[in-house]
PDB file of N, CA, C and O in Angstrom:
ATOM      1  N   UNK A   1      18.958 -29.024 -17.244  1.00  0.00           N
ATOM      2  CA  UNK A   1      18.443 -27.814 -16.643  1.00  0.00           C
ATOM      3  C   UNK A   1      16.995 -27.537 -17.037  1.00  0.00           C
ATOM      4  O   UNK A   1      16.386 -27.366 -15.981  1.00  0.00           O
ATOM      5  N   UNK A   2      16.046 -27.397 -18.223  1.00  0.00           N
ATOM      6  CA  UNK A   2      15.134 -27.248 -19.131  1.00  0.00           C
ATOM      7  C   UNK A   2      14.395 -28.455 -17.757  1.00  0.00           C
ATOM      8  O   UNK A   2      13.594 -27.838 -17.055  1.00  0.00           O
ATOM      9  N   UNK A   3      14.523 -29.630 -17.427  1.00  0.00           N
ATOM     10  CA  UNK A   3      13.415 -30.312 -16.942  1.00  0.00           C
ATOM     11  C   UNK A   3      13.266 -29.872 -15.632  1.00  0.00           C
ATOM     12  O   UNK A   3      12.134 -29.876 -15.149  1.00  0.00           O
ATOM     13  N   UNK A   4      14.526 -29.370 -14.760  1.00  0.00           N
ATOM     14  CA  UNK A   4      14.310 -28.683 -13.367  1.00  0.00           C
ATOM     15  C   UNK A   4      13.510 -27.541 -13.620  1.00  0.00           C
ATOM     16  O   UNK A   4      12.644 -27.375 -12.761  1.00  0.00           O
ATOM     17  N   UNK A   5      13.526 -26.838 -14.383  1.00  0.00           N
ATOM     18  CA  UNK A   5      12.534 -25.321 -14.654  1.00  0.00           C
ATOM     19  C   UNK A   5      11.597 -26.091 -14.585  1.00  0.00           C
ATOM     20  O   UNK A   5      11.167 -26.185 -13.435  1.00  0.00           O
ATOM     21  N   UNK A   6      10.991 -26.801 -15.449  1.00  0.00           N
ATOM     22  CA  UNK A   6       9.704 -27.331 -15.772  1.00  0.00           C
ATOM     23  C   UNK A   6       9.272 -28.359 -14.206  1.00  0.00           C
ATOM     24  O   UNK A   6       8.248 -28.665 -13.597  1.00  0.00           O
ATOM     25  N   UNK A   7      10.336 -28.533 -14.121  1.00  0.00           N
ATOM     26  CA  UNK A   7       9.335 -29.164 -12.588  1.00  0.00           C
ATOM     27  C   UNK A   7       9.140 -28.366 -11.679  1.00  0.00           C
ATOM     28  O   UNK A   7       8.216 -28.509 -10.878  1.00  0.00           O
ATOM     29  N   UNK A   8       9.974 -27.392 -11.648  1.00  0.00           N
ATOM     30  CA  UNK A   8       9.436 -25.892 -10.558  1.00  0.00           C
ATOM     31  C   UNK A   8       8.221 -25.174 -10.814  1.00  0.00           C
ATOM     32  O   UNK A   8       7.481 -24.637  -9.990  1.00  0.00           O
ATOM     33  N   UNK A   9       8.095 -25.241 -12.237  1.00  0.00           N
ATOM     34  CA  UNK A   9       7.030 -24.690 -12.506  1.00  0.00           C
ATOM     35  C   UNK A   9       5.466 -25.068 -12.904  1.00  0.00           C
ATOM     36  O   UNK A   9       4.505 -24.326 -13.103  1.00  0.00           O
ATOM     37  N   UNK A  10       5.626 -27.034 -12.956  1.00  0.00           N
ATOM     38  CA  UNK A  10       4.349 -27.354 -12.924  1.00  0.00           C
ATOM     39  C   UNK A  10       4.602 -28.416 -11.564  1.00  0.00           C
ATOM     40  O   UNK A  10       4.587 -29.638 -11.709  1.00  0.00           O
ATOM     41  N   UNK A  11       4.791 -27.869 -10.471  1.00  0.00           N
ATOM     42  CA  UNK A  11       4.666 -28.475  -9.025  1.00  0.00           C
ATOM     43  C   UNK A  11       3.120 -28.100  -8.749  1.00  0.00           C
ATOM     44  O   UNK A  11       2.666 -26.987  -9.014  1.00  0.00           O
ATOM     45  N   UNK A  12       2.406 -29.083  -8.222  1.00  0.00           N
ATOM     46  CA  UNK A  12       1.190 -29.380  -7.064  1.00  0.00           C
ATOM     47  C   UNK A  12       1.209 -30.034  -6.607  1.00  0.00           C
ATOM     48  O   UNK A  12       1.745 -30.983  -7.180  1.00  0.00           O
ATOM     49  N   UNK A  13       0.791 -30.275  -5.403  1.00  0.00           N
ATOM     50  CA  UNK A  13       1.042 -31.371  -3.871  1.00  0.00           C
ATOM     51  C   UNK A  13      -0.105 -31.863  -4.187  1.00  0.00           C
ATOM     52  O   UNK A  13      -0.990 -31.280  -4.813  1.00  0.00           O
ATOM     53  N   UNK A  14      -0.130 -33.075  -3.715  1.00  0.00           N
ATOM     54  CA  UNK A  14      -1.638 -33.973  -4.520  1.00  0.00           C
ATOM     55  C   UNK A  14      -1.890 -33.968  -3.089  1.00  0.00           C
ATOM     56  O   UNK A  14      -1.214 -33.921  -2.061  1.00  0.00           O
ATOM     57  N   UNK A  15      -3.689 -34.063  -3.557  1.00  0.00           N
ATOM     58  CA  UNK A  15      -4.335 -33.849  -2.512  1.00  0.00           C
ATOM     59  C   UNK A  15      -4.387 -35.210  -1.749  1.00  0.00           C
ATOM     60  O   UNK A  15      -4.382 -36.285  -2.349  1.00  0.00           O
ATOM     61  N   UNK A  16      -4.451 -35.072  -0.006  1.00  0.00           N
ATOM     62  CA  UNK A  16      -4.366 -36.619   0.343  1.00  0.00           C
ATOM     63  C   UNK A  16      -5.713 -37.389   0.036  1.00  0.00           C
ATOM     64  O   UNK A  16      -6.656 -36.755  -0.438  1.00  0.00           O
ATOM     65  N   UNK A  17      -5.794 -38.380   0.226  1.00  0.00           N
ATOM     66  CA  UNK A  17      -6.476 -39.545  -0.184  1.00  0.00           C
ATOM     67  C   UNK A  17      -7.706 -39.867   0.813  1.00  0.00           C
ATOM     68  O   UNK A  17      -8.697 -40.534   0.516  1.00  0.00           O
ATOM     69  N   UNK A  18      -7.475 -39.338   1.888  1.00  0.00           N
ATOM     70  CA  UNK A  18      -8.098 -39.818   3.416  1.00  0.00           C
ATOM     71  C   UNK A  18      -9.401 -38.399   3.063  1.00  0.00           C
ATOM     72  O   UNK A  18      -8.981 -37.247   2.952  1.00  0.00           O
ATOM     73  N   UNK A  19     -10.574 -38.632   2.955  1.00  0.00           N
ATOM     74  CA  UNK A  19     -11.622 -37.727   2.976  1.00  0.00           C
ATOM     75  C   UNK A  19     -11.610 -36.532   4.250  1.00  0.00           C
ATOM     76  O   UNK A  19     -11.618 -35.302   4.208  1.00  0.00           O
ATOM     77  N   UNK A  20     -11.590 -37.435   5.293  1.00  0.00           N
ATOM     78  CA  UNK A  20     -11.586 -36.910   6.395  1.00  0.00           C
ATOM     79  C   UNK A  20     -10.401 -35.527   6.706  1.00  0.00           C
ATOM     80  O   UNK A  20     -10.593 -34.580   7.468  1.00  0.00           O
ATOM     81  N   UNK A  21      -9.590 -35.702   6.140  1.00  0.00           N
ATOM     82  CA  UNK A  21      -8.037 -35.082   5.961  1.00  0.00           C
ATOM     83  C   UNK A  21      -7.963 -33.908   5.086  1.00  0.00           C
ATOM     84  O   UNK A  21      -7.308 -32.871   5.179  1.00  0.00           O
ATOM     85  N   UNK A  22      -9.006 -34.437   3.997  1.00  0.00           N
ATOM     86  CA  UNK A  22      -9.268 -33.195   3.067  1.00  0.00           C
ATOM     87  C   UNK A  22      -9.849 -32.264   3.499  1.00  0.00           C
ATOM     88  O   UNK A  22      -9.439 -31.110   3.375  1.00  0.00           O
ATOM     89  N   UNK A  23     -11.237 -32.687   4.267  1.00  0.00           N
ATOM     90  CA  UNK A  23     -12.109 -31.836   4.839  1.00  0.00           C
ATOM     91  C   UNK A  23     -11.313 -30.980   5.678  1.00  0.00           C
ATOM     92  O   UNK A  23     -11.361 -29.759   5.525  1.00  0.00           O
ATOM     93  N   UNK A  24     -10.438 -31.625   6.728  1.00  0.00           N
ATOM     94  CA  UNK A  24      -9.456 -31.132   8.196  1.00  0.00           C
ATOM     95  C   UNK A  24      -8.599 -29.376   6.999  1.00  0.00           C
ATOM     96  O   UNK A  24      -8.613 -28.147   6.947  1.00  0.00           O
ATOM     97  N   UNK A  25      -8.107 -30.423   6.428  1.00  0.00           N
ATOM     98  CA  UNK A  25      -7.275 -29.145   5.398  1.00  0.00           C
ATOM     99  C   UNK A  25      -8.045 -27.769   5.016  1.00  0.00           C
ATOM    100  O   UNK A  25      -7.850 -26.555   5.070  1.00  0.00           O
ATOM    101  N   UNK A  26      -9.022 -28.678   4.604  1.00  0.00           N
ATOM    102  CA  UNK A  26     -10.131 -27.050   3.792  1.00  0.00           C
ATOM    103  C   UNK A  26     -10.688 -25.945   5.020  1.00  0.00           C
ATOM    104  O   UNK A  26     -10.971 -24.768   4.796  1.00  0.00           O
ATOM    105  N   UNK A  27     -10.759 -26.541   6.193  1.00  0.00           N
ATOM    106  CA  UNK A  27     -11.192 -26.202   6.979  1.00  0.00           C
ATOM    107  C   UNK A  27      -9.864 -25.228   7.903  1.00  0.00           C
ATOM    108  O   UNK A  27     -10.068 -24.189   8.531  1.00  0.00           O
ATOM    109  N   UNK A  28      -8.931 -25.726   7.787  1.00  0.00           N
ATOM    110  CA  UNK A  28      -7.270 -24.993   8.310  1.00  0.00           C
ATOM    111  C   UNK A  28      -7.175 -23.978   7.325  1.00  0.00           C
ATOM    112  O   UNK A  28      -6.509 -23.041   7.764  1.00  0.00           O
ATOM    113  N   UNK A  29      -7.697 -23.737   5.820  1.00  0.00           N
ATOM    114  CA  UNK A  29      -7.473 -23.117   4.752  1.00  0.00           C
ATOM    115  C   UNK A  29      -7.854 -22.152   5.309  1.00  0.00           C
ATOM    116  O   UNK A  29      -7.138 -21.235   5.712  1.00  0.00           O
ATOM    117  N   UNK A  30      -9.321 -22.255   5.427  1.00  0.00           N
ATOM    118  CA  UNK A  30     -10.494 -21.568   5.719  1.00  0.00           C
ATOM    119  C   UNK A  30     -10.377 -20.171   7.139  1.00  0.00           C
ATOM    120  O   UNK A  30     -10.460 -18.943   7.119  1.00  0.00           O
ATOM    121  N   UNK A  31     -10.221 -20.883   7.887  1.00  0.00           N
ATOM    122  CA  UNK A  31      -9.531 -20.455   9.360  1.00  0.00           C
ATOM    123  C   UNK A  31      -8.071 -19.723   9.113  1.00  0.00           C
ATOM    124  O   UNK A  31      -7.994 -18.720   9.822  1.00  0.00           O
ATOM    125  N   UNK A  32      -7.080 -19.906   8.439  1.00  0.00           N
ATOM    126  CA  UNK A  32      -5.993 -18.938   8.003  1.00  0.00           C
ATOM    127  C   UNK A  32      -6.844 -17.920   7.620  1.00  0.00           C
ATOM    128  O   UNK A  32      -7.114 -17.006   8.398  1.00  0.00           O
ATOM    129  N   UNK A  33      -7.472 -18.008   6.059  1.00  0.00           N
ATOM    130  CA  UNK A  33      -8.336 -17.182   5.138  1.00  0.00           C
ATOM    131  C   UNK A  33      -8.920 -15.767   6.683  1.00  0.00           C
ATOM    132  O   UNK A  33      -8.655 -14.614   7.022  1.00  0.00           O
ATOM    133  N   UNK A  34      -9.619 -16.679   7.019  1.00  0.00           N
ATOM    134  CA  UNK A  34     -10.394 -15.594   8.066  1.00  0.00           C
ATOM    135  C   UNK A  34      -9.636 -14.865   8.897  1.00  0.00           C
ATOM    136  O   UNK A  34      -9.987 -13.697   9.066  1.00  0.00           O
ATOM    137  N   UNK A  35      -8.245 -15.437   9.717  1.00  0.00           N
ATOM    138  CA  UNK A  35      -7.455 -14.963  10.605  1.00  0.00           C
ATOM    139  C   UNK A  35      -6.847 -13.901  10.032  1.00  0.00           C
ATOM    140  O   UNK A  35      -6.852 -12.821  10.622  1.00  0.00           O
ATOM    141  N   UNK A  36      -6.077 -14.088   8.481  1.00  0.00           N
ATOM    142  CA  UNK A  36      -5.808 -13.028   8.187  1.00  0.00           C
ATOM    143  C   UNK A  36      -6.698 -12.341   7.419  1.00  0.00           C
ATOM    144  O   UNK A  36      -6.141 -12.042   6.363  1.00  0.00           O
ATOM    145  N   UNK A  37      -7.986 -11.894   7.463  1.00  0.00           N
ATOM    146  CA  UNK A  37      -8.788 -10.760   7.147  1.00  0.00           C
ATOM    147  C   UNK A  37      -9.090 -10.352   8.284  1.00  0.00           C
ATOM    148  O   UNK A  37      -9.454  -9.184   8.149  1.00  0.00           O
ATOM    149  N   UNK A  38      -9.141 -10.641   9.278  1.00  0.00           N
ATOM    150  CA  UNK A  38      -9.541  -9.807  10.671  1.00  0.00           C
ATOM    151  C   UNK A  38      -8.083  -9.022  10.765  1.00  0.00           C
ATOM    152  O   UNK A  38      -8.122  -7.792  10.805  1.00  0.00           O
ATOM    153  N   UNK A  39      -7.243  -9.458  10.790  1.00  0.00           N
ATOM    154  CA  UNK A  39      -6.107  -9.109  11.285  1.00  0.00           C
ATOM    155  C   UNK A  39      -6.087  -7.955  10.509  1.00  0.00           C
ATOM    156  O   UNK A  39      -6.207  -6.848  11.034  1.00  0.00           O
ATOM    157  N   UNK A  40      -5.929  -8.123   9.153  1.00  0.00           N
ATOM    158  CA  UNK A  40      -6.285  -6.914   8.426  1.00  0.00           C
ATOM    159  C   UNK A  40      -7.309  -5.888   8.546  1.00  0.00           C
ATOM    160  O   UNK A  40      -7.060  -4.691   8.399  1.00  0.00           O
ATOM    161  N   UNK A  41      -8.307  -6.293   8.778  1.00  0.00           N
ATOM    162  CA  UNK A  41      -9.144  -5.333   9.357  1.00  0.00           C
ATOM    163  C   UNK A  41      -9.366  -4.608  10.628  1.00  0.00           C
ATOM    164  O   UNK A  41     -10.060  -3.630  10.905  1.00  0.00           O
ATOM    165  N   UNK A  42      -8.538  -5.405  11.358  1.00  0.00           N
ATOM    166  CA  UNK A  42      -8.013  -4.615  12.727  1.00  0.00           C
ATOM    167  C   UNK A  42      -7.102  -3.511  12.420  1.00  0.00           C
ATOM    168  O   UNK A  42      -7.367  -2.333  12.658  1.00  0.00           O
ATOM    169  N   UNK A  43      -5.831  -4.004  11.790  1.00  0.00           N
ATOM    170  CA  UNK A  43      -4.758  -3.516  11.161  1.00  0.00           C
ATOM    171  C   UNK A  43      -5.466  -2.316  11.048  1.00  0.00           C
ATOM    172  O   UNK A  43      -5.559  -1.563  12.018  1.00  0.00           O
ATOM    173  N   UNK A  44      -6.242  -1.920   9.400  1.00  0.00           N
ATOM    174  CA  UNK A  44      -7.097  -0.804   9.093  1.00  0.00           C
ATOM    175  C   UNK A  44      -7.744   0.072   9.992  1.00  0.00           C
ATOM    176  O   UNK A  44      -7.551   1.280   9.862  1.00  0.00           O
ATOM    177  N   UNK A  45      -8.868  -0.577  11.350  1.00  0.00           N
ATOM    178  CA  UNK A  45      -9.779   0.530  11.670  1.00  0.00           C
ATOM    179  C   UNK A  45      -8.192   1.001  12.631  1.00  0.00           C
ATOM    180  O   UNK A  45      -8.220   2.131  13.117  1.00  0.00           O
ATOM    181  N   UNK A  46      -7.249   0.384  12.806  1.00  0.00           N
ATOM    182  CA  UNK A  46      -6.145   0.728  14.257  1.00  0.00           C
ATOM    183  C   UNK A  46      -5.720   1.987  13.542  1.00  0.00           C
ATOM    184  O   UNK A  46      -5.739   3.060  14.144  1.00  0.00           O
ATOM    185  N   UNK A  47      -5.271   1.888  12.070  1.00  0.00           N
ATOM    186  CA  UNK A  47      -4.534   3.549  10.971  1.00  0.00           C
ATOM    187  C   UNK A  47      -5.961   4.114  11.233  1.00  0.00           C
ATOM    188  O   UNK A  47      -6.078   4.621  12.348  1.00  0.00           O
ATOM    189  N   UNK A  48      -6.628   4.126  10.760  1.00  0.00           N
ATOM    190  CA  UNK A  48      -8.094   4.774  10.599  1.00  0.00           C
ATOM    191  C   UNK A  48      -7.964   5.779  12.283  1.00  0.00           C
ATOM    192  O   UNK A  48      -7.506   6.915  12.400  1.00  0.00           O
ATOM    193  N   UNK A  49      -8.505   4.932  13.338  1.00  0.00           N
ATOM    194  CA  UNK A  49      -8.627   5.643  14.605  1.00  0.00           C
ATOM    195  C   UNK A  49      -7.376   6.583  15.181  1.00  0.00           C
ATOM    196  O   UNK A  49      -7.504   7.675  15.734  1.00  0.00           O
ATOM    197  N   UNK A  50      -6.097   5.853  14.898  1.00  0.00           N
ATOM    198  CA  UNK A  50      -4.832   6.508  15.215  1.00  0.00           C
ATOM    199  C   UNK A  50      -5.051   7.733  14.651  1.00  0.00           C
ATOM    200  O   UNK A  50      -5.002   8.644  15.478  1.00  0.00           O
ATOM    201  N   UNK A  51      -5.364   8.200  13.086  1.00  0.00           N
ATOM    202  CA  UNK A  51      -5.422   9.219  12.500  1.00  0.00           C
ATOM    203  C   UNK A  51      -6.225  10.135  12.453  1.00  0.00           C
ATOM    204  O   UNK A  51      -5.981  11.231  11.948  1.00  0.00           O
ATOM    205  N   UNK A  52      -7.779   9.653  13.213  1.00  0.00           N
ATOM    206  CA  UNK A  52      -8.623  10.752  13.514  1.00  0.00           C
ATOM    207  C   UNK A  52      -8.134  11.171  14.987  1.00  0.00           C
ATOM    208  O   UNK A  52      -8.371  12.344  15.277  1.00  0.00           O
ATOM    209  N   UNK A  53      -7.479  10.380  15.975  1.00  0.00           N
ATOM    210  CA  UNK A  53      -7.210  10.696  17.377  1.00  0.00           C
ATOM    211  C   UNK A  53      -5.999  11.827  17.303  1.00  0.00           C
ATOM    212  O   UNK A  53      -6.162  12.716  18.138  1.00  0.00           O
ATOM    213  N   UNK A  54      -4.765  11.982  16.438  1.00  0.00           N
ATOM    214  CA  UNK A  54      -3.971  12.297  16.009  1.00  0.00           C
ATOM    215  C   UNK A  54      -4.222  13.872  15.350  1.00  0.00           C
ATOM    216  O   UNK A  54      -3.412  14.789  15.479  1.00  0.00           O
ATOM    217  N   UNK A  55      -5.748  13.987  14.493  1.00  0.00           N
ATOM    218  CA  UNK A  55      -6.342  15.026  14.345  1.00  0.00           C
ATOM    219  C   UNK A  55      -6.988  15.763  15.148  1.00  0.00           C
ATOM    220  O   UNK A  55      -6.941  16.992  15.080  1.00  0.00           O
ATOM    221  N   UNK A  56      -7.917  14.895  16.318  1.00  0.00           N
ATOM    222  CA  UNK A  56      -7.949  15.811  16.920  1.00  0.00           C
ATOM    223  C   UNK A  56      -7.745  16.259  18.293  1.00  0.00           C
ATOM    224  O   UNK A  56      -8.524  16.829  19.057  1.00  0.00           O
ATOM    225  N   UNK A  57      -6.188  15.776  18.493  1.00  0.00           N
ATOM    226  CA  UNK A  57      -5.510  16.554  19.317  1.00  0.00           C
ATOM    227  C   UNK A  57      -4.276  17.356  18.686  1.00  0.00           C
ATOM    228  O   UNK A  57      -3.618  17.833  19.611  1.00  0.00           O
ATOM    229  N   UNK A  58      -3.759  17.655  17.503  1.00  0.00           N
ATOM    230  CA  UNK A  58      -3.379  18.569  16.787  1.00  0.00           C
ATOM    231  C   UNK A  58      -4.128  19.920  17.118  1.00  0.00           C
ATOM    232  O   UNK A  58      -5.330  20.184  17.092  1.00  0.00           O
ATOM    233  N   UNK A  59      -3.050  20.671  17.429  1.00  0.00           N
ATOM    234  CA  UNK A  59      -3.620  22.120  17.377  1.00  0.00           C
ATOM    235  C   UNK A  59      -3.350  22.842  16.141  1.00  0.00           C
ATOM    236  O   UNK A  59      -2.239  23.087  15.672  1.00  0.00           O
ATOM    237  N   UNK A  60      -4.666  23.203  15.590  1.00  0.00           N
ATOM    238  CA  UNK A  60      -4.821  23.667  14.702  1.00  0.00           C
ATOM    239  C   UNK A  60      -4.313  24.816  13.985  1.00  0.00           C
ATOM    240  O   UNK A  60      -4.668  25.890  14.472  1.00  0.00           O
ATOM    241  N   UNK A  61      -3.308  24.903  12.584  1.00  0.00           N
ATOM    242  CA  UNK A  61      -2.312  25.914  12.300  1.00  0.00           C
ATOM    243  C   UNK A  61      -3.365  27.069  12.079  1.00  0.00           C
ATOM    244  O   UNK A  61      -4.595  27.032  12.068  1.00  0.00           O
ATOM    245  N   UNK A  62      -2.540  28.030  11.920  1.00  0.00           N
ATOM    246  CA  UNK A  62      -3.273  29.375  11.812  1.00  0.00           C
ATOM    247  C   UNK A  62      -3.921  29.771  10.517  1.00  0.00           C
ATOM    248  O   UNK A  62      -3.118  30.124   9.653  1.00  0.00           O
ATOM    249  N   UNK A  63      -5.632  29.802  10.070  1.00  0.00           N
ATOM    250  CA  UNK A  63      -5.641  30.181   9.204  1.00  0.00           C
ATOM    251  C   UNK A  63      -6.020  31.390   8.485  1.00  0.00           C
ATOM    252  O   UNK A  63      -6.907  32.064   9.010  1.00  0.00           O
ATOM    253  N   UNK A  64      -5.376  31.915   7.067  1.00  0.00           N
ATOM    254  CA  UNK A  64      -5.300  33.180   6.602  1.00  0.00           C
ATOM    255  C   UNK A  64      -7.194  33.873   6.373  1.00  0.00           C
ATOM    256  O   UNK A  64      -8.123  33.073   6.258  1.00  0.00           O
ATOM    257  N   UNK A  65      -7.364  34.999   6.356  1.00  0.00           N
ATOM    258  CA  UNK A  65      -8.233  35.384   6.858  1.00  0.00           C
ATOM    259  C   UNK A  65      -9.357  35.244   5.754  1.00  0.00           C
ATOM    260  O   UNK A  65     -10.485  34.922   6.130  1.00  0.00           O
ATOM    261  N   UNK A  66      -9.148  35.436   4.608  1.00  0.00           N
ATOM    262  CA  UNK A  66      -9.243  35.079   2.925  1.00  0.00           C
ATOM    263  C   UNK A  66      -9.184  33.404   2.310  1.00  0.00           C
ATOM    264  O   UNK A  66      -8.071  32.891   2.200  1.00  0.00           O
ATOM    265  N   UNK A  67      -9.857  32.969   2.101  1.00  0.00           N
ATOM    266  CA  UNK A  67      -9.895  31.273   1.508  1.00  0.00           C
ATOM    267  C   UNK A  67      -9.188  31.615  -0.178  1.00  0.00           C
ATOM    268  O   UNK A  67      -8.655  30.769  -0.896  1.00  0.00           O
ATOM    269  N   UNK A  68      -9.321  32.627  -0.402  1.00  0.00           N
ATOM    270  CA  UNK A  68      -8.724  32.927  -1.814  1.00  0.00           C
ATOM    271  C   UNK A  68      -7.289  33.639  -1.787  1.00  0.00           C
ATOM    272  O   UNK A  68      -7.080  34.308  -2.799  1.00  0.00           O
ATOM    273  N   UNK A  69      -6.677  33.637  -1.226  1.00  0.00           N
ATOM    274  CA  UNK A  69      -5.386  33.729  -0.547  1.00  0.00           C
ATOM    275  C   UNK A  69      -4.125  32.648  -0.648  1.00  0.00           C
ATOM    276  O   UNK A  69      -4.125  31.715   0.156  1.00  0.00           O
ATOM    277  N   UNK A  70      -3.270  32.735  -1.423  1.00  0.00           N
ATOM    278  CA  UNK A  70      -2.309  31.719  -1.911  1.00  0.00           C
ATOM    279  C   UNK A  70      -0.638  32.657  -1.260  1.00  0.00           C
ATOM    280  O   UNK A  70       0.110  33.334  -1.966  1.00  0.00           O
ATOM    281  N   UNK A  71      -0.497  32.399   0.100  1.00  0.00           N
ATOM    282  CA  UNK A  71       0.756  32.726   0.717  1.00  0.00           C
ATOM    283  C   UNK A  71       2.430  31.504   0.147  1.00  0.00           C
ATOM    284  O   UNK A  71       2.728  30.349   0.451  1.00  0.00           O
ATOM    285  N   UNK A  72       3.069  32.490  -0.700  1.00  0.00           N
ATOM    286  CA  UNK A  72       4.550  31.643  -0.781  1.00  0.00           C
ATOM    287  C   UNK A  72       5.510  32.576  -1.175  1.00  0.00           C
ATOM    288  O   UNK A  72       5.261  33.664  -1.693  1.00  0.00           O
ATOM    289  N   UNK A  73       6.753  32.066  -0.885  1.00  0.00           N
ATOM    290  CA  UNK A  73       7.859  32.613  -1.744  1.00  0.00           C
ATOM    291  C   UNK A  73       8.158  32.315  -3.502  1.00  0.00           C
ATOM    292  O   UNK A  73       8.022  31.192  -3.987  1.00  0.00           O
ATOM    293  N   UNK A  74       8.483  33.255  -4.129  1.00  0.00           N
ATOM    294  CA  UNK A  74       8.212  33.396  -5.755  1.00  0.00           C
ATOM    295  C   UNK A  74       9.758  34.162  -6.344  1.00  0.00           C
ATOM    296  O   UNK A  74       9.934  35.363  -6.142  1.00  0.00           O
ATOM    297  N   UNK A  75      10.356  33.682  -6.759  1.00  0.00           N
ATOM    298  CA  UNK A  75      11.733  34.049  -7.500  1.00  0.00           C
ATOM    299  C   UNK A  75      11.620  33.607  -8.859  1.00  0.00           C
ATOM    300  O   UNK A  75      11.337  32.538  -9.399  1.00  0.00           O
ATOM    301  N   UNK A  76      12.024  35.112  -9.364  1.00  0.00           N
ATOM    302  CA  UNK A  76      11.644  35.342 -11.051  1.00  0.00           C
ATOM    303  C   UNK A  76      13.131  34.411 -11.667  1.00  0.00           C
ATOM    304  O   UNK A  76      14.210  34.281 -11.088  1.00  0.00           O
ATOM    305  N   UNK A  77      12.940  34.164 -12.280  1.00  0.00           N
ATOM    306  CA  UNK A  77      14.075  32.943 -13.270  1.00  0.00           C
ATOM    307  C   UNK A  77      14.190  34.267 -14.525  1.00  0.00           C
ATOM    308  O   UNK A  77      13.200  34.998 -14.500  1.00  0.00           O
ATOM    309  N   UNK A  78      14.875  34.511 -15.208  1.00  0.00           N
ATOM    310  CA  UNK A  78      15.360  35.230 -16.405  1.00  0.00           C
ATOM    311  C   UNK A  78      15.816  34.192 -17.478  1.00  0.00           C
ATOM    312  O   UNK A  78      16.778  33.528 -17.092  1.00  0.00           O
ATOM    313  N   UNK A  79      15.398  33.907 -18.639  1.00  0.00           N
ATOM    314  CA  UNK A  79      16.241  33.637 -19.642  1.00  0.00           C
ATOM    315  C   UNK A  79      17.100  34.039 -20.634  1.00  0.00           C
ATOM    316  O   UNK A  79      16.773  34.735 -21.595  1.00  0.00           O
ATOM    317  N   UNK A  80      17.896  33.724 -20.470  1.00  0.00           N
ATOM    318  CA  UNK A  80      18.863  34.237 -21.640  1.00  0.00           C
ATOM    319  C   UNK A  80      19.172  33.559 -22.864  1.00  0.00           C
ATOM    320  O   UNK A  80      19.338  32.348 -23.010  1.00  0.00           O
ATOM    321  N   UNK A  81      19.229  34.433 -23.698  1.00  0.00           N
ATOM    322  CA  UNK A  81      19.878  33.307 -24.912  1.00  0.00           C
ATOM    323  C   UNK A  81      20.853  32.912 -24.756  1.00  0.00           C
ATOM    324  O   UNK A  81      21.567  33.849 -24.399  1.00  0.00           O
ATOM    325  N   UNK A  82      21.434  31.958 -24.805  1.00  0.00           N
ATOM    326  CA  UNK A  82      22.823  32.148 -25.086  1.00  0.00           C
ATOM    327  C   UNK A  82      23.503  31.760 -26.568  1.00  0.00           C
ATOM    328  O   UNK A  82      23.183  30.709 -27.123  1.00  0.00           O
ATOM    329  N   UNK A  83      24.259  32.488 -27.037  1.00  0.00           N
ATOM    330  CA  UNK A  83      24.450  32.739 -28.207  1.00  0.00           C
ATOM    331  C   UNK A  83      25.311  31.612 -28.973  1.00  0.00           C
ATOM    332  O   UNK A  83      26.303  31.231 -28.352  1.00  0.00           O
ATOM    333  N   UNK A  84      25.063  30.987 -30.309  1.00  0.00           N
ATOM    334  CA  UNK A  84      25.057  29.785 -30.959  1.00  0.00           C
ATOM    335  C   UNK A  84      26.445  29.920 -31.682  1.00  0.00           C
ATOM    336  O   UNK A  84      26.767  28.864 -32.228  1.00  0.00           O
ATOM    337  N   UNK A  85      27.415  31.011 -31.840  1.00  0.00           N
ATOM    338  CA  UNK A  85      28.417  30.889 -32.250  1.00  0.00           C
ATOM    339  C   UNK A  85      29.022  31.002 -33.583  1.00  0.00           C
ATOM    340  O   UNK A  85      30.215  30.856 -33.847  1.00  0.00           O
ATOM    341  N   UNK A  86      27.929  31.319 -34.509  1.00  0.00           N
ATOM    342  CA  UNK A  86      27.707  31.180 -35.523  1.00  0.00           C
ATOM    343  C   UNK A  86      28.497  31.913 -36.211  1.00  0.00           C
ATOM    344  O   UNK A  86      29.070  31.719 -37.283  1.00  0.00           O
ATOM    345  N   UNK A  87      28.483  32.449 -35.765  1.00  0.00           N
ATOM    346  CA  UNK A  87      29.038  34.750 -36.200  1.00  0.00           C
ATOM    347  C   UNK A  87      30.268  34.343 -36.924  1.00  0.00           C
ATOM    348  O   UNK A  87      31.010  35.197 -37.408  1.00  0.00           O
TER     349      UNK A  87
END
């Protein structure tokens, strides 16, 4: 078992031999690399625009007339002791 771990864990695919092949590869690397950063960056400005378009056709909630104005509901909690038994 001890040598299957160890070969899972120092696996690398040797690079091929053919120059031409290497280059072809680095170049497929390269072209993934880029495909998915556009994609991602499409991805991004698409949340980005969705969320300003989204803002502003939202109709705007009502606001209080005061910027120093903190509107909520507030329920007082009481503590009690409760008594240790001691007596």
């Amino acid at each position: 078992m001890p040598v299957f771990i160890h070969r899972v864990f120092t696996y690398s695919p040797g690079k091929p031999r053919s120059h031409l092949l290497r280059i072809l590869l680095g170049l497929v690397g390269v072209a993934v690399l880029v495909v998915l950063l556009a994609v991602g960056l499409f991805v991004g400005l698409g949340m980005l625009l969705f969320a300003a378009v989204r803002r502003l056709t939202r109709a705007n909630p009502a606001k209080s007339t005061s910027d120093d104005v903190l509107d909520g509901e507030y329920t007082v909690v009481r503590k009690h002791s409760a008594p240790l038994g001691l007596h």
